[in-house]
LUMTOR-701877 format. One record per residue (C-alpha): residue in three letters; y, z negated, x negated. Coordinates in Angstrom, 3 decimals. Each point is the difference from the previous one (the first is absolute). Example, Ala and Ser with C-alpha at 12.3 -4.5 7.8 and 13.67 -1.06 7.14 Angstrom:
// LUMTOR-701877
REC    aa         yy         zz         xx
REC   ALA     -4.500     -7.800    -12.300
REC   SER      3.440      0.660     -1.370
END
This chain:
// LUMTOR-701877
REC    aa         yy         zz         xx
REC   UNK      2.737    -15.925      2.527
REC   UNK     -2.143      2.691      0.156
REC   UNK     -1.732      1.285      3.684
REC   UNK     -2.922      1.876     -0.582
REC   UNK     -1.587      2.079      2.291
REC   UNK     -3.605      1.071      0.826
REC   UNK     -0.942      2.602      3.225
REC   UNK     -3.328     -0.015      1.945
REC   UNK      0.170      3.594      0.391
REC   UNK     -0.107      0.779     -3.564
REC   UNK     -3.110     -0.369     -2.046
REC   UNK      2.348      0.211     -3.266
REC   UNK      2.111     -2.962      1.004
REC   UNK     -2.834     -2.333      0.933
REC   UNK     -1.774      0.557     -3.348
REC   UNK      3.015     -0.842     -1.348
REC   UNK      0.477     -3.328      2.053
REC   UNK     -3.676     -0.889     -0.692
REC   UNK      0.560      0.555     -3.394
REC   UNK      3.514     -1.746      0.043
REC   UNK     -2.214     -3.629      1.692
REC   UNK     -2.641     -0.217     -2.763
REC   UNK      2.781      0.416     -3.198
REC   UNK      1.857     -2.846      1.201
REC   UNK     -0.267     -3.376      1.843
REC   UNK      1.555      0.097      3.724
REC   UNK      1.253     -2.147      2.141
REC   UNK     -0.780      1.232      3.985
REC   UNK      1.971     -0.925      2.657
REC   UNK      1.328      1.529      2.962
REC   UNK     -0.487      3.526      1.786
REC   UNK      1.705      2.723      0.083
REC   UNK     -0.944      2.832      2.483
REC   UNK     -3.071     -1.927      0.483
REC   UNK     -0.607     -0.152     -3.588
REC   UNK     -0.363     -2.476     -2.498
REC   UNK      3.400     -0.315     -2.593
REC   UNK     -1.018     -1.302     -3.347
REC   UNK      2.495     -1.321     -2.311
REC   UNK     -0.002     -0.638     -3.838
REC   UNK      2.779     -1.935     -1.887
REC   UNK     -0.756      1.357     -3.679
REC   UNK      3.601      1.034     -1.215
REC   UNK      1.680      1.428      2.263
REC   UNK     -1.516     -0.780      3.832
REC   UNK     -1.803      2.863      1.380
REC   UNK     -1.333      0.549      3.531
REC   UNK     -2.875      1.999      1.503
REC   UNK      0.041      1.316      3.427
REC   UNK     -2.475      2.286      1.592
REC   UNK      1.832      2.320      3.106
REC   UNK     -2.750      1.747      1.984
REC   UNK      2.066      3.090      0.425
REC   UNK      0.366      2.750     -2.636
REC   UNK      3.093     -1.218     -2.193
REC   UNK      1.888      3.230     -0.246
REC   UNK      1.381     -1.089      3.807
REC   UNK      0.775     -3.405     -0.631
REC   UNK      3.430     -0.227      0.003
REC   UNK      1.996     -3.098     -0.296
REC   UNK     -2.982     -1.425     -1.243
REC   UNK      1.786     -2.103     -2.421
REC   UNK      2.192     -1.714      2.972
REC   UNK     -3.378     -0.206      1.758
REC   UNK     -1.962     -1.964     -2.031
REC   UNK      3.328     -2.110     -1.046
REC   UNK      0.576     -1.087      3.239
REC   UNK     -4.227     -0.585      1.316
REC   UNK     -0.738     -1.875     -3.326
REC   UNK      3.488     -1.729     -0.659
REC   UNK      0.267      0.966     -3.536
REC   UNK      3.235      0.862     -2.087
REC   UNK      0.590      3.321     -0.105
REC   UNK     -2.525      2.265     -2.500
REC   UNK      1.986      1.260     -2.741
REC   UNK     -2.461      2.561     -0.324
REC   UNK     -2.595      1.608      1.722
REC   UNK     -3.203      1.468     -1.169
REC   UNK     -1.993      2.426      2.162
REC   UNK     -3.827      0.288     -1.014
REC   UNK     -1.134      3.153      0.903
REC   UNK     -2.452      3.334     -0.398
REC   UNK      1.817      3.423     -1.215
REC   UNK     -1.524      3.480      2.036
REC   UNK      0.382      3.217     -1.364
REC   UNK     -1.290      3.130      0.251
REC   UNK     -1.175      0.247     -3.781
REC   UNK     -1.813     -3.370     -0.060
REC   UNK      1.639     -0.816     -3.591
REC   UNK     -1.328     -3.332     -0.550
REC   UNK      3.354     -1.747     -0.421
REC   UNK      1.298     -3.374     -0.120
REC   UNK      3.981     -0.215      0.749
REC   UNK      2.957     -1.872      1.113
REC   UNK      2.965      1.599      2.057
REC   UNK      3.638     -0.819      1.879
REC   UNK      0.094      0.844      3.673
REC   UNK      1.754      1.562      2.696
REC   UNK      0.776      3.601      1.046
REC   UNK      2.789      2.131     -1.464
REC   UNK     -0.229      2.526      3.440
REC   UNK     -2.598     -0.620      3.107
REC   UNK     -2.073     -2.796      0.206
REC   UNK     -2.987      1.726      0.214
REC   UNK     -2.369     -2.927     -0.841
REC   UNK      1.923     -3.439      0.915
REC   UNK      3.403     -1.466     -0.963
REC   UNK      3.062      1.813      1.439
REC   UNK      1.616      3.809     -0.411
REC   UNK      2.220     -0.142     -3.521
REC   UNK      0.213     -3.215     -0.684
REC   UNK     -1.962     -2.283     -2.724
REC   UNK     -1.004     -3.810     -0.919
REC   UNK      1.214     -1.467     -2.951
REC   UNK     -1.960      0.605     -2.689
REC   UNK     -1.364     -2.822     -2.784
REC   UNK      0.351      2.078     -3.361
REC   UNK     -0.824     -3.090     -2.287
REC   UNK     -3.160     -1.365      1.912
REC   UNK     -0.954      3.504      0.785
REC   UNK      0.398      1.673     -3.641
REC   UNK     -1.515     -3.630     -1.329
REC   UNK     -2.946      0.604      2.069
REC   UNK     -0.413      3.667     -0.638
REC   UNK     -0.202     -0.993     -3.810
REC   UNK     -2.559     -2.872      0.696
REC   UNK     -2.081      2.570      1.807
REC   UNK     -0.056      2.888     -2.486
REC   UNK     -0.607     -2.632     -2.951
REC   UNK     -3.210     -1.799      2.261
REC   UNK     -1.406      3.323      0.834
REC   UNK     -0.273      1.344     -3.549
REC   UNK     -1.406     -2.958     -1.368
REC   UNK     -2.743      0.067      2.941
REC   UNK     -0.660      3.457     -0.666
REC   UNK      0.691      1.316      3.610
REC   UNK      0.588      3.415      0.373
REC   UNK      3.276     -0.331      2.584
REC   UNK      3.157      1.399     -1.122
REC   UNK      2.927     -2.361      0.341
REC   UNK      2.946      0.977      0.968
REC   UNK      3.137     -0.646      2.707
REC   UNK      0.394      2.046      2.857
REC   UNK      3.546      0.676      1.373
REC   UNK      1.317     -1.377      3.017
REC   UNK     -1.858      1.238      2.924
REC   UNK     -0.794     -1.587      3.836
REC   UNK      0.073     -3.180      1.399
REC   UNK      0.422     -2.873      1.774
REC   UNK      3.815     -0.618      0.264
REC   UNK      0.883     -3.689     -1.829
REC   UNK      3.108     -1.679     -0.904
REC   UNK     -1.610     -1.660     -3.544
REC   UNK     -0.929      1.612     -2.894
REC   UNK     -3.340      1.643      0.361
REC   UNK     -2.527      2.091     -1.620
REC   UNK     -3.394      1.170      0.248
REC   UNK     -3.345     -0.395     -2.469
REC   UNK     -2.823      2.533      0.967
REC   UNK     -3.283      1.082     -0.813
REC   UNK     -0.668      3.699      0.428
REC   UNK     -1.292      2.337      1.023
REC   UNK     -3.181      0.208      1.853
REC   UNK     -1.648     -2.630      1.693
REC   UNK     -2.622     -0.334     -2.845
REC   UNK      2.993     -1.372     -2.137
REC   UNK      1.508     -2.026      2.981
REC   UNK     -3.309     -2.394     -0.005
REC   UNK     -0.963     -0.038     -3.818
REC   UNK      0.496     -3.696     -1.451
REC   UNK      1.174      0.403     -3.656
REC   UNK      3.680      2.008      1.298
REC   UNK      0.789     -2.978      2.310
REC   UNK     -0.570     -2.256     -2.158
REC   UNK      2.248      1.924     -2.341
REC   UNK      2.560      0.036      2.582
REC   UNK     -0.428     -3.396      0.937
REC   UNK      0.311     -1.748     -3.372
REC   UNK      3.644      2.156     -0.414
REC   UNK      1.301     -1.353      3.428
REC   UNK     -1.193     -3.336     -0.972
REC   UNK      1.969     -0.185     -3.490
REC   UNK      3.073      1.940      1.541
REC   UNK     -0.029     -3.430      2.940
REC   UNK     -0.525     -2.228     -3.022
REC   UNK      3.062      1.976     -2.154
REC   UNK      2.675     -0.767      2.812
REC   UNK      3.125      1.104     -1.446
REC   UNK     -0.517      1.923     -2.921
REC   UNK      2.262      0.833     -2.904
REC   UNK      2.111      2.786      1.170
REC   UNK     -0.706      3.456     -1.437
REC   UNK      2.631      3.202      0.892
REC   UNK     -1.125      1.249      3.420
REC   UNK      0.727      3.403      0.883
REC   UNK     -0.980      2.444      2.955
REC   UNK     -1.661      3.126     -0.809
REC   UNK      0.844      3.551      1.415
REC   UNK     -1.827      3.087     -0.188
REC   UNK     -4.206      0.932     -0.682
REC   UNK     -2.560     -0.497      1.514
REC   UNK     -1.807     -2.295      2.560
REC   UNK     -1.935     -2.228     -2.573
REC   UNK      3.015     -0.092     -2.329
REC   UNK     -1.522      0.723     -3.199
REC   UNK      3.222     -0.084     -1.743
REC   UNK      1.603     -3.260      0.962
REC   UNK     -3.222     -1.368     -0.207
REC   UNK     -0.261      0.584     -3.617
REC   UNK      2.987     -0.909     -0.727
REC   UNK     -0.856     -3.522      1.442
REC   UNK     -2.909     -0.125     -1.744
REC   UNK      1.774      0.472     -3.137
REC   UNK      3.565     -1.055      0.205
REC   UNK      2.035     -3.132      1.362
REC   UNK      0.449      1.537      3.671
REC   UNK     -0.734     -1.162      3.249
REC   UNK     -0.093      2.623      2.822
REC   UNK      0.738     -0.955      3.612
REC   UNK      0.668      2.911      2.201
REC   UNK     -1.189      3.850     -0.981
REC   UNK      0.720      3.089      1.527
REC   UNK     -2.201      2.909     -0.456
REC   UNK      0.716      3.699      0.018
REC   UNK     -0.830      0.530      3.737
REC   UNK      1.807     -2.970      1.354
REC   UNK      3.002      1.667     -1.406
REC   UNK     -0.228      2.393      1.526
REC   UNK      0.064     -1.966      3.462
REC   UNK      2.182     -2.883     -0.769
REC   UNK      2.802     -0.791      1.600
REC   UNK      2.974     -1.338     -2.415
REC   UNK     -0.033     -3.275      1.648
REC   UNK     -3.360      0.048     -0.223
REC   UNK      0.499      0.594     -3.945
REC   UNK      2.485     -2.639     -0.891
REC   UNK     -2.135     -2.492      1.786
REC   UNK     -2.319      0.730     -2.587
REC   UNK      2.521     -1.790     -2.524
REC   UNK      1.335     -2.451      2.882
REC   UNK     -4.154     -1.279      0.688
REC   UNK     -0.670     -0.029     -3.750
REC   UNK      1.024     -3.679     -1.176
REC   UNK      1.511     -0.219     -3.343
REC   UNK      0.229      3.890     -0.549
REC   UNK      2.754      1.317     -2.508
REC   UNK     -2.044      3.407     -1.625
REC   UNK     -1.441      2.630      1.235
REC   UNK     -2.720      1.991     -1.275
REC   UNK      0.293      3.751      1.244
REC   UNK     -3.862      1.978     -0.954
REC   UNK      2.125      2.918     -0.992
REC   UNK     -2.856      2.562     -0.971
REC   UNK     -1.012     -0.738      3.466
REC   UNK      3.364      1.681      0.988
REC   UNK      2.242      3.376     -0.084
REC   UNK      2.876     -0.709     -2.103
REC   UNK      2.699      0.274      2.764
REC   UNK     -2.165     -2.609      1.942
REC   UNK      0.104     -2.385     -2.793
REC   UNK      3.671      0.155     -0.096
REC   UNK      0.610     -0.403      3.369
REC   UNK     -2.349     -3.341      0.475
REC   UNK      1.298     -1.380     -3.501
REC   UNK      3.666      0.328      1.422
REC   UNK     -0.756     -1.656      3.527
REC   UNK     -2.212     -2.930     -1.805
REC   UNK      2.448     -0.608     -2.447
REC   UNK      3.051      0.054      2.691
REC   UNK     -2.108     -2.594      1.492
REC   UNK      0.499     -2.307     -2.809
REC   UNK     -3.293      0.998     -2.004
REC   UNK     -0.116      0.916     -3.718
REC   UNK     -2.440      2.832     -0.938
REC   UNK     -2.106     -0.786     -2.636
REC   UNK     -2.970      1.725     -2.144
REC   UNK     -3.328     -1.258     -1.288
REC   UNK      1.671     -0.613     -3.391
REC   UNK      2.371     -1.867      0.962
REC   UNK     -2.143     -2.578      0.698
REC   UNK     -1.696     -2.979     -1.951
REC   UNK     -3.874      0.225     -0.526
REC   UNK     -2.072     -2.921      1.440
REC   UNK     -2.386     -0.996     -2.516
REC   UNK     -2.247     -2.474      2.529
REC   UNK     -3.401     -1.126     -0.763
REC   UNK     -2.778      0.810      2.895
REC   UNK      0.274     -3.243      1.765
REC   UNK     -3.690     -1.381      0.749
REC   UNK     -1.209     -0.107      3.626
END
């Protein structure tokens, strides 16, 4: 089951939610926080809550809403959300969470969630395909792992970004809500090689490539500065919190050659095997229609 989740305080997420209700038939029932909880039963079972609070401080929201609405445990959650930054690059992008040094903005000080590399990478793909056959000019990409809230499931993030033009614009949410919708009505989908990725920048660029083009999942991704700041627990939970994860994928242009070797040798003496682009088999999937 999937528990997805919208935020008053975010005009991003609500487009999202709004969009989200008129792609789908719902079934309302109950509040949570005050708020209507819609449910749908396509696939996989999916449910919509609203929190009134901004969502990067929910924590425990999963154990929240399990025990106010008496559902099973989600075996994902999916944050719907805006992206800020100080270039306004209109982006649309999925992303792990938690913080590999100080919670500066939610969750708690080294530690992170457990990522969904499948359901994440799955949408990710969804959303490049939709937006280049809608002709929207967003780039599509991950982001690494970055802020919170603190969760026990496996959780990730799908944003529109970032100004608030973007946030309220119709066509992106309904972009982002058609790939949530197929990823609730996928469930369990055929397992693909998930690896974590280590190393570049913020927006990932490389590991997001090689998703686009190869049979690999990403859940967790470290980028150059978090390095730089991470604690070692705080790196091998990066493989602990990434289900399924055997490879990983190091970005090593991104760094010095000493650096390589040293986060190669810790990864791999974690289990991992290091692997390159052409190592991998090419996906050759047609642009699924929205």
């Amino acid at each position: 089951m999937f528990l997805l989740v919208a935020s008053k305080e975010d005009t991003a997420s609500m487009n999202i939610k709004r969009a989200l209700l008129a792609a789908h038939v719902w079934e309302e029932k109950r509040t949570f926080e005050d708020n209507a909880v819609f449910t749908c039963h396509e696939g996989s079972k999916a449910t919509l809550v609203t929190i009134n609070k901004h969502h990067l401080y929910a924590d425990d929201l999963d154990k929240k809403a399990v025990k106010a609405l008496n559902i099973p445990p989600p075996s994902t959650v999916i944050f719907l959300s805006r992206h800020k930054s100080e270039s306004g690059l209109r982006t649309l992008t999925v992303h792990p969470i938690g913080c590999y040094s100080k919670a500066d903005y939610g969750g708690k000080d080294g530690t992170l969630v457990p990522s969904a590399p499948v359901a994440m990478t799955l949408a990710m793909r969804l959303v490049h395909e939709r937006a280049k056959a809608h002709g929207l000019d967003f780039k599509v990409s991950y982001e690494t792992t970055h802020h919170g809230p603190y969760l026990e499931t496996p959780t990730f993030y799908i944003e529109i970004g970032s100004e608030e033009k973007a946030w309220a614009e119709v066509p992106p949410a309904e972009v982002l809500a058609s790939a949530v919708l197929d990823v609730v009505r996928a469930g369990p989908v055929e397992e693909e090689p998930v690896a974590i990725g280590v190393g570049g920048g913020h927006y990932a660029p490389r590991f997001t490539d090689v998703a686009l083009a190869k049979k690999m999942a990403f859940g967790h991704m470290v980028p150059s500065y978090a390095l730089e700041k991470a604690s070692e627990d705080a790196l091998a939970q990066v493989v602990k919190k990434t289900p399924g994860a055997k490879f990983v994928y190091l970005h090593r242009k991104a760094m010095k050659a000493e650096e390589y070797k040293r986060y190669k040798g810790f990864f791999e003496g974690l289990g991992l095997e290091a692997v390159h682009e052409k190592d991998l088999e090419a996906r050759n999937a047609p642009i699924p229609q929205a």
